[in-house]
Structures are given as structure tokens and as C-alpha cells.
SETORGU-162582 format. One record per residue: x, z, y of N, C-alpha, C, CB in turn. Coordinates in steps of 0.05 Angstrom, whole numbers, plus 5000, padded with zeros to 4 digits. Glycine has a CB too. Example, Ala and Ser with C-alpha at 12.3 -4.5 7.8 and 13.67 -1.06 7.14 Angstrom:
REM SETORGU-162582
526451564886524651564910526451564934522651814911525751424955527351434979525851575001528251144988
REM end
This chain:
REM SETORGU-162582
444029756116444530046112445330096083442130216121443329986056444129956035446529896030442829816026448029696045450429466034453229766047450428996061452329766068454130046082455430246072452830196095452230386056453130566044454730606013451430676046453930375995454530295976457930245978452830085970457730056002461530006007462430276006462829856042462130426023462530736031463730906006459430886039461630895993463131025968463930855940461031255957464030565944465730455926468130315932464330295913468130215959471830075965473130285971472629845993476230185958477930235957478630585938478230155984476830505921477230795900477030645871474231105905478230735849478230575829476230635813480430565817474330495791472030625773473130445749468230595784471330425745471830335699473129995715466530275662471729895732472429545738474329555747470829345756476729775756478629765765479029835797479329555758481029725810481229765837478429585855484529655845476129755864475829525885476429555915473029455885476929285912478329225951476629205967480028935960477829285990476229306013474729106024477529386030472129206035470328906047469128676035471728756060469228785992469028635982465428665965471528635970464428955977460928955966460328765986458729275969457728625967455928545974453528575954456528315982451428695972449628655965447728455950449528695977447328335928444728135915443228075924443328175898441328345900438728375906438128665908437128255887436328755916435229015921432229065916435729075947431329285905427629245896426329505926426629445844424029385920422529615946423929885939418429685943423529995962424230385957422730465949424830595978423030715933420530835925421031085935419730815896418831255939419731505949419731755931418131555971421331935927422032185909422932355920423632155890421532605907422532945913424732955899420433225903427233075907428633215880429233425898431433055861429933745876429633875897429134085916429333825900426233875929425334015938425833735970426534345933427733545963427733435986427233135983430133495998425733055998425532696003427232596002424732556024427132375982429432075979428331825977431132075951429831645982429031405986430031225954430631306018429331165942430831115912430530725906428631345881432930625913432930315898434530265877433730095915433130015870435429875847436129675861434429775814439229615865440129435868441929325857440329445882442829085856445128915840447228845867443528575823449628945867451428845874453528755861451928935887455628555878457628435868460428575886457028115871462928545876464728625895467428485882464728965900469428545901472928345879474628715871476827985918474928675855477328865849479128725833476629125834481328985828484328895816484929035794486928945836484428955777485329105749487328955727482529185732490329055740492029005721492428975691492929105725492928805672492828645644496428635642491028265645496228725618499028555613499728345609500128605597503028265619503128085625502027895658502328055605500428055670500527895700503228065716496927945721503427835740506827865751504427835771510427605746507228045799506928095816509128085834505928255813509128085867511428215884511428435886511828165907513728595884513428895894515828855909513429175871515429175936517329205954517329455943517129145984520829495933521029715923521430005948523429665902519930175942520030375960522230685964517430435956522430615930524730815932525930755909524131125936529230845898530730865875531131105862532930785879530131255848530731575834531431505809527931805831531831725804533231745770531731605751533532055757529031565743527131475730527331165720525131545746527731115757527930845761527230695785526630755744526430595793524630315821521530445819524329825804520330555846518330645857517130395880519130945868515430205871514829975890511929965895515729705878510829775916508629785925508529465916508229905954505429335923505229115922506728935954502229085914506928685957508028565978505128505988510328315973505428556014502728406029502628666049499228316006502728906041501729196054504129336060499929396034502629416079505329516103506529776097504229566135504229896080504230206078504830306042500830306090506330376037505330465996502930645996508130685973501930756017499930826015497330636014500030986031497830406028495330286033495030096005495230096064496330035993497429855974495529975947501229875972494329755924492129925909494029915882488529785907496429845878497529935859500629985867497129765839501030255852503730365856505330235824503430765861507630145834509230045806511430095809509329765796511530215781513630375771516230245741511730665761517830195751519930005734522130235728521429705754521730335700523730515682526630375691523030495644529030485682531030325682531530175660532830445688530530275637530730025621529629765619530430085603528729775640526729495648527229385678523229575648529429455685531229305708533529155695532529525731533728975716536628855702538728935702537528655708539929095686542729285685544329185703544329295658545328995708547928925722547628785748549728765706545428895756544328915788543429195809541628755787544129105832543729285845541329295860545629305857540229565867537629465884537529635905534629475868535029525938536529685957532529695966539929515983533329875969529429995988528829716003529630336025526129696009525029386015525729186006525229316037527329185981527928885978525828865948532028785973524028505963522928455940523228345909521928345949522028445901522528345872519628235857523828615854520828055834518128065818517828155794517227855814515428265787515228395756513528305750515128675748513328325717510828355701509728675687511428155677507228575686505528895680505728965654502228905686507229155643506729265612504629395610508829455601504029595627501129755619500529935652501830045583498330045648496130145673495930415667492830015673494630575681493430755687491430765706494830875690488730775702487330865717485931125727486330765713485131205739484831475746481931465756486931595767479731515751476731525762477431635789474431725744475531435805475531475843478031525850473631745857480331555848483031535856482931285870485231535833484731285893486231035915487430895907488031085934489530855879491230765870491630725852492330815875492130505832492530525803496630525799490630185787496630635775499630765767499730395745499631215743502530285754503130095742505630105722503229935759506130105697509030085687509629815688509430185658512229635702512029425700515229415691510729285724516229135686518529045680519128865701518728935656522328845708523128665728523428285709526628825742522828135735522627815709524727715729518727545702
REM end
């Protein structure tokens, strides 16, 4: 029930460790419950240690992206693997000065980049990527 609820409100929302992915709490260790008013209402209160995998982009790591759309800005892509740019835990975004000028590019077609810099957003779905095409 511990491991449940903990997943619950930590996959797939981003915090200071970055993106964590889904299905990836686990529980450690955990100490007895102790019981507490706050209130005015009963709680059950532990300390526990968990572990989990997230994704927190560095510059310099390369990726696939399937680009999702072309606007004026530049290339709007998701990571490769996810079906959805919604489901996908980083959105990347390639200025045009960081495409290869004397190419063309067409929706779904993959590419690879490297990461210039991040954005994270506390409990947000998605981290904002600036990347360059390699």
C-alpha cells in the first residue's frame, strides 16, 4: 500500500531528480507507523527510503527524436520509443539555428540530437529540452 501510494504521486511528474519514469518506485526500507492527530484527524506517519530511475537531461547527452511538428521557431520533437508526444517525458525543441541549413525536414522523420540545456518545471509531465541536430 506504502509502495502504491508513493508511486501515485511520484511517477511520471518531474521533482529536483528530474523526470521519474513509470514503474520505477520501489520501496527499501520502511520504519513502524506511528500514529498522529493533525488537525483534528488520524494519520498513519512512516519513514521510508525509496529508490526509483528517472531522466534528467545534461549537456551534451544525444538522443532520437521524432519530430512532431515544423513552425517558425524551428523542429518540435518527442523522444523515439513513444507513440504519443504526450506520453514521451521530454519535449525537444531544435531552434533553426541548430538544424542543418541545407536540409529538409518532414513530421515523423527521425533524427538525432544533442542536449544544450533543460528546463524543469516542479511536478510537471514533461521536461522542455533545447537540443541541436548531430
Amino acid at each position: 500500500i506504502i509502495e502504491s501510494h508513493v508511486a501515485r504521486n511520484k511517477e511520471g511528474l518531474c521533482d529536483n531528480y528530474g523526470f521519474v519514469l513509470r514503474d520505477s518506485v520501489h520501496i527499501v526500507s520502511y520504519s513502524m507507523g506511528k500514529l498522529m492527530t493533525v488537525d483534528g484527524k488520524s494519520v498513519v506517519e512512516y519513514h521510508i527510503t525509496y529508490r526509483f530511475h528517472s531522466l534528467y537531461p545534461a549537456p551534451r547527452d544525444r538522443y532520437q527524436c521524432v519530430i512532431k511538428s515544423i513552425t517558425k521557431m524551428g523542429l518540435v520533437g518527442y523522444l523515439q520509443g513513444y507513440d504519443k508526444p504526450e506520453d514521451s517525458p521530454l519535449i525537444l525543441l531544435v531552434p533553426h539555428e541548430f538544424t542543418k541549413g541545407d536540409r529538409t525536414y518532414t513530421e515523423k522523420e527521425i533524427i538525432d540530437v544533442e542536449v544544450m540545456t533543460s528546463r524543469i518545471k516542479y511536478r510537471t509531465q514533461q521536461i522542455q529540452v533545447v537540443v541541436k541536430v548531430v
